[in-house]
C-alpha positions in Angstrom: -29.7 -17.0 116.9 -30.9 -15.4 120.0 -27.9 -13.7 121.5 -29.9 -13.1 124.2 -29.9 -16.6 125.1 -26.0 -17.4 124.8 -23.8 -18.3 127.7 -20.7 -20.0 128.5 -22.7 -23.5 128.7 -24.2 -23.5 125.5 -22.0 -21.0 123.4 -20.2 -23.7 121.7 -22.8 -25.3 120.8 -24.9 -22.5 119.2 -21.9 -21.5 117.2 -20.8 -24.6 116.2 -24.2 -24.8 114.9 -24.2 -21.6 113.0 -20.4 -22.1 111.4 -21.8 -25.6 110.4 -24.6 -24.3 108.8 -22.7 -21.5 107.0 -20.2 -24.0 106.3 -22.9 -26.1 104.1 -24.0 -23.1 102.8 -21.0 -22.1 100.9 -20.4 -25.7 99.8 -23.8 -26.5 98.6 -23.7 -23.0 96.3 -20.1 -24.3 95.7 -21.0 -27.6 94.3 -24.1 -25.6 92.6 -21.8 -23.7 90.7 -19.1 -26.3 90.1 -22.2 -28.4 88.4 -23.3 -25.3 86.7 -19.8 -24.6 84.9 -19.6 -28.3 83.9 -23.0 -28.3 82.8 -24.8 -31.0 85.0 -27.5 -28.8 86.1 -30.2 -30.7 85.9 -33.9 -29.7 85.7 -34.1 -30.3 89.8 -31.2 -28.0 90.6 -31.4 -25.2 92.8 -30.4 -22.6 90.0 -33.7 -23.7 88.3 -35.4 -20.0 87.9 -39.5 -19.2 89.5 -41.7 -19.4 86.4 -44.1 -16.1 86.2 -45.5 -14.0 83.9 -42.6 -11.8 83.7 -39.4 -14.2 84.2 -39.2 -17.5 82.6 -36.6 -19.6 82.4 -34.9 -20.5 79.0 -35.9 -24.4 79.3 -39.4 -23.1 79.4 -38.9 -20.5 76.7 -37.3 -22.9 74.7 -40.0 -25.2 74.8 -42.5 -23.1 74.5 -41.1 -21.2 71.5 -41.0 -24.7 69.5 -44.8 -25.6 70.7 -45.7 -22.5 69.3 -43.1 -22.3 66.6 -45.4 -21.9 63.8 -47.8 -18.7 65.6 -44.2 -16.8 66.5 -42.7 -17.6 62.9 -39.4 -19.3 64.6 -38.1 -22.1 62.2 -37.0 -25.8 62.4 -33.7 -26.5 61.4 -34.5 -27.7 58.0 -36.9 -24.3 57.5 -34.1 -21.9 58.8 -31.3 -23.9 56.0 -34.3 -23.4 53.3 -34.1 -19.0 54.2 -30.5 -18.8 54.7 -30.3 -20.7 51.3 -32.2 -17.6 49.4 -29.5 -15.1 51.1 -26.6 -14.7 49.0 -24.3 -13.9 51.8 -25.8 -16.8 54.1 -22.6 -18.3 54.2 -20.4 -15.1 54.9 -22.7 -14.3 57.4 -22.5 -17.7 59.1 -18.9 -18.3 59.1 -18.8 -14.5 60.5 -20.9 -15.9 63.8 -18.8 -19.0 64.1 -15.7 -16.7 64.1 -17.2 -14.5 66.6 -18.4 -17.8 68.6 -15.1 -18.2 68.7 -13.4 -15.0 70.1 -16.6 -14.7 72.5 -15.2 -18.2 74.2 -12.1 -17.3 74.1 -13.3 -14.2 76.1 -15.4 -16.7 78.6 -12.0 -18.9 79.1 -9.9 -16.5 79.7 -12.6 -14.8 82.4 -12.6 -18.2 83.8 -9.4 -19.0 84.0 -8.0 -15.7 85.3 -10.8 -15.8 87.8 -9.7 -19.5 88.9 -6.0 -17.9 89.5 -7.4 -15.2 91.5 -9.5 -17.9 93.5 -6.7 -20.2 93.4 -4.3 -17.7 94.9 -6.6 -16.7 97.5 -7.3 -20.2 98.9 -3.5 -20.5 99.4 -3.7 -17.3 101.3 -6.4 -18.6 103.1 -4.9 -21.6 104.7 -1.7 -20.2 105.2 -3.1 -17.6 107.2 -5.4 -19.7 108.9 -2.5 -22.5 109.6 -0.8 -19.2 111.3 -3.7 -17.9 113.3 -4.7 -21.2 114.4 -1.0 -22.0 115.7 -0.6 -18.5 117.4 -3.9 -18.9 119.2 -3.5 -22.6 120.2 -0.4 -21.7 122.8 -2.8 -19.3 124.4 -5.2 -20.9 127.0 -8.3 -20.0 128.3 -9.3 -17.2 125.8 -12.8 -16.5 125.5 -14.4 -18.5 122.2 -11.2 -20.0 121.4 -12.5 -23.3 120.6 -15.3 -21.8 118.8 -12.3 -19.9 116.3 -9.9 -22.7 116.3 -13.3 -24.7 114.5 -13.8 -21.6 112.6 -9.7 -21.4 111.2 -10.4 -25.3 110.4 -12.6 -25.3 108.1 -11.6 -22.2 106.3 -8.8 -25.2 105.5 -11.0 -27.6 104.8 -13.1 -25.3 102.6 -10.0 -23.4 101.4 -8.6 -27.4 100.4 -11.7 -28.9 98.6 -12.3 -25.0 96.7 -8.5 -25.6 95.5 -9.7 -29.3 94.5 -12.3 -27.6 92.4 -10.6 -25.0 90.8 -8.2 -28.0 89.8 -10.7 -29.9 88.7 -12.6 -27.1 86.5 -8.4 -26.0 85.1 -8.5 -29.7 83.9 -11.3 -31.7 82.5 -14.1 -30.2 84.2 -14.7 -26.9 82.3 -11.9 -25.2 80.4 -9.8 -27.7 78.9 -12.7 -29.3 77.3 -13.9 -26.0 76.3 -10.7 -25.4 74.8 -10.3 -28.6 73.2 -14.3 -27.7 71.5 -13.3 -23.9 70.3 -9.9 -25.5 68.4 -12.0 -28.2 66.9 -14.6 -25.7 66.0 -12.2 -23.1 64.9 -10.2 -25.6 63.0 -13.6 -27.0 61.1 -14.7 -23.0 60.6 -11.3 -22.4 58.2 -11.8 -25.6 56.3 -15.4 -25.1 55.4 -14.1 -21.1 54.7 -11.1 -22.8 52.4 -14.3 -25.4 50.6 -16.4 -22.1 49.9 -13.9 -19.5 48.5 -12.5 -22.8 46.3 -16.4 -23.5 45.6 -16.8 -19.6 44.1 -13.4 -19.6 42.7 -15.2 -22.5 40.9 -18.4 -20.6 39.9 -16.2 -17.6 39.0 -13.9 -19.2 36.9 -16.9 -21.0 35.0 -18.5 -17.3 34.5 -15.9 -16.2 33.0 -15.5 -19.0 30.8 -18.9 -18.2 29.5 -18.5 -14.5 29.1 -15.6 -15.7 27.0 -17.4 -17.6 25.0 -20.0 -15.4 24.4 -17.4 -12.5 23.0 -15.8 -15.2 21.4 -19.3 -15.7 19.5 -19.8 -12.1 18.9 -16.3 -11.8 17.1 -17.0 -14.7 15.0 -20.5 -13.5 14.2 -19.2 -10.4 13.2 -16.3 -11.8 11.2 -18.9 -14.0 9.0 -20.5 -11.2 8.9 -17.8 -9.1 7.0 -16.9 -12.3 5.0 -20.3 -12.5 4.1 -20.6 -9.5 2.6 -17.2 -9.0 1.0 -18.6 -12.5 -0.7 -21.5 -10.5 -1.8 -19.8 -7.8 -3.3 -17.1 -10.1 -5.0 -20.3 -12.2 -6.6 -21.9 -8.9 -7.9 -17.9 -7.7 -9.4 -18.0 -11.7 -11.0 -21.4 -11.0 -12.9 -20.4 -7.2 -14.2 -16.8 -8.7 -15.7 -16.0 -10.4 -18.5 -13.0 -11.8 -20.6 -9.5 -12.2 -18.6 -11.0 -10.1 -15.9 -13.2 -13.0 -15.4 -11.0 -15.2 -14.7 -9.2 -13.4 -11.6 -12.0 -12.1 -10.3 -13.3 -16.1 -10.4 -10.1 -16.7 -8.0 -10.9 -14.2 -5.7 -14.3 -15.6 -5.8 -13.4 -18.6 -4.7 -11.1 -17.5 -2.0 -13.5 -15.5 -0.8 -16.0 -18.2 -0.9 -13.8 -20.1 1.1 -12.9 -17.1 3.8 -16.9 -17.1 4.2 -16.7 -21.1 5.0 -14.3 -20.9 7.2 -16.1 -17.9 9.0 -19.4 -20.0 9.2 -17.3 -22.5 10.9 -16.0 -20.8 13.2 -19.3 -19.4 13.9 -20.8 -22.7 14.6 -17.4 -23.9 16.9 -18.1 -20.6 18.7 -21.8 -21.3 19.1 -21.3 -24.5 20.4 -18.3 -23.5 23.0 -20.9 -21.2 24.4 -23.4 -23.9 24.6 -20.8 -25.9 26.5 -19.9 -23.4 29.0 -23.8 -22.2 29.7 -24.0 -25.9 30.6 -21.2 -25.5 33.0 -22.4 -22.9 34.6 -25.4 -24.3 35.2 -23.9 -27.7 36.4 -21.2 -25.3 39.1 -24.5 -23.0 39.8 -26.1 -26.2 41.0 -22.8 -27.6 43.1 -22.6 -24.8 44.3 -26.1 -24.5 45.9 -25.5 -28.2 46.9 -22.2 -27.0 48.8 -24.3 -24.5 50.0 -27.1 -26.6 51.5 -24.4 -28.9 53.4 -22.0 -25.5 54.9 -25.2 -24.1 56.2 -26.3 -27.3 58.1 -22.6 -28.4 58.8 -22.3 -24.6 60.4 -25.6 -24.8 62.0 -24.4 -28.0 64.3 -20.7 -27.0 65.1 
């Protein structure tokens, strides 16, 4: 606007041009960001960043990054479940984001919302001080650009109105209840998947130390065949030095002992095959448990 140029024929005019255009303005970059929170920026919208060698937007660097996915070493979804699957603590370490996810949103909500209040709150003082102005100036006649500020205290209404309509909007089902409603469902999905795993390695731990059980269990009973064995022995070798009535108790104990030896071996073999079941076990909960694994990971991946 050339200053220069305005008088009291065309002043109105000129001004009522400018407060229009600043007018659309703030409610095109309103809209923008209205769009922007509820996520209908499209790839035509006016937030869409220049592409140049040193700023690119993250569409672009998204696509380009799975073009050239295999020279950068990024992975697909299925190659990314295969690594985490070799990292013990790939679990852990994923519930841990989805819990941080989680306290970052409520960060962004409460930002947003508190914001909105602010916003909100402002707007009100808006129109009721343009509401005053406007009445205190319309008694008064024949002030210089009054007309031109009367338009000017209108639409701060009608801007201060439709912002109001937004921020309801956006409060609603626009942006933060349906944010809300998507870190609860997450949230709620992230502790039930937590509950599966810790019941999944209470699982595997219990099975583990079934076998380690089993496996003392085998040691004992090796080692008490082992004594049977030999007290057998040396009762065999007392047998073939005796003779007469000796004979004949020593032939008891013999047999007693020969029995205590049976009963050792069988035990033995009872133990052996215990262990056998519970290495089976082990194996069968090692490979649930990678299966559980496998379906966490890619249940975590698209919460």
């Amino acid at each position: 606007v050339n200053f220069t140029e305005v008088n009291e024929e065309n002043k109105n005019v000129i001004f009522r041009e400018v407060f229009s255009s600043i007018e659309t303005l703030a409610f095109t970059f309103g809209n923008i960001l209205t769009n922007f929170l509820m996520g209908d920026v499209g790839n035509d919208s006016l937030l869409r960043l220049p592409v140049s060698q040193e700023s690119k937007s993250f569409e672009n660097i998204s696509v380009e990054s799975v073009d050239s996915s295999n020279e950068k070493g990024n992975f697909s979804p299925v190659e990314l479940d295969s690594v985490l699957l070799k990292n013990t603590d790939s679990v852990d370490l994923a519930l841990s984001y989805a819990k941080t996810w989680s306290k970052y949103t409520k960060n962004i909500i409460s930002w947003v919302e508190k914001k909105l209040n602010l916003e909100l709150e402002s707007a009100k003082n808006i129109v009721k001080l343009a509401e005053a102005t406007r009445t205190n100036i319309g008694v008064q006649e024949f002030m210089p650009l009054q007309s031109l500020f009367t338009n000017a205290l209108l639409s701060d209404v009608e801007s201060s109105h439709r912002l109001q309509q937004t921020i309801a909007a956006l409060q609603a089902n626009k942006f933060v209840q349906p944010l809300l409603g998507r870190k609860s469902e997450m949230e709620k999905q992230r502790k039930e998947i937590k509950e599966l795993w810790k019941q999944e390695q209470n699982k595997m731990l219990e099975t583990e130390t079934a076998l380690k059980k089993a496996k003392l269990l085998c040691m004992q009973r090796q080692d008490e065949y082992e004594k049977a064995k030999s007290s057998m022995f040396r009762a065999e070798e007392e047998h073939l030095c005796s003779s007469g009535g000796l004979a004949k108790n020593l032939n008891k104990q013999l047999e007693k002992k020969r029995r205590l030896e049976e009963e050792a071996l069988q035990k033995v073999e009872e133990a052996n095959e215990l262990y056998k079941v519970c290495v089976t076990s082990v194996e069968e909960r090692r490979n649930d448990l990678e299966n559980t694994k496998r379906e966490i990971l890619a249940q975590l991946r698209t919460l």
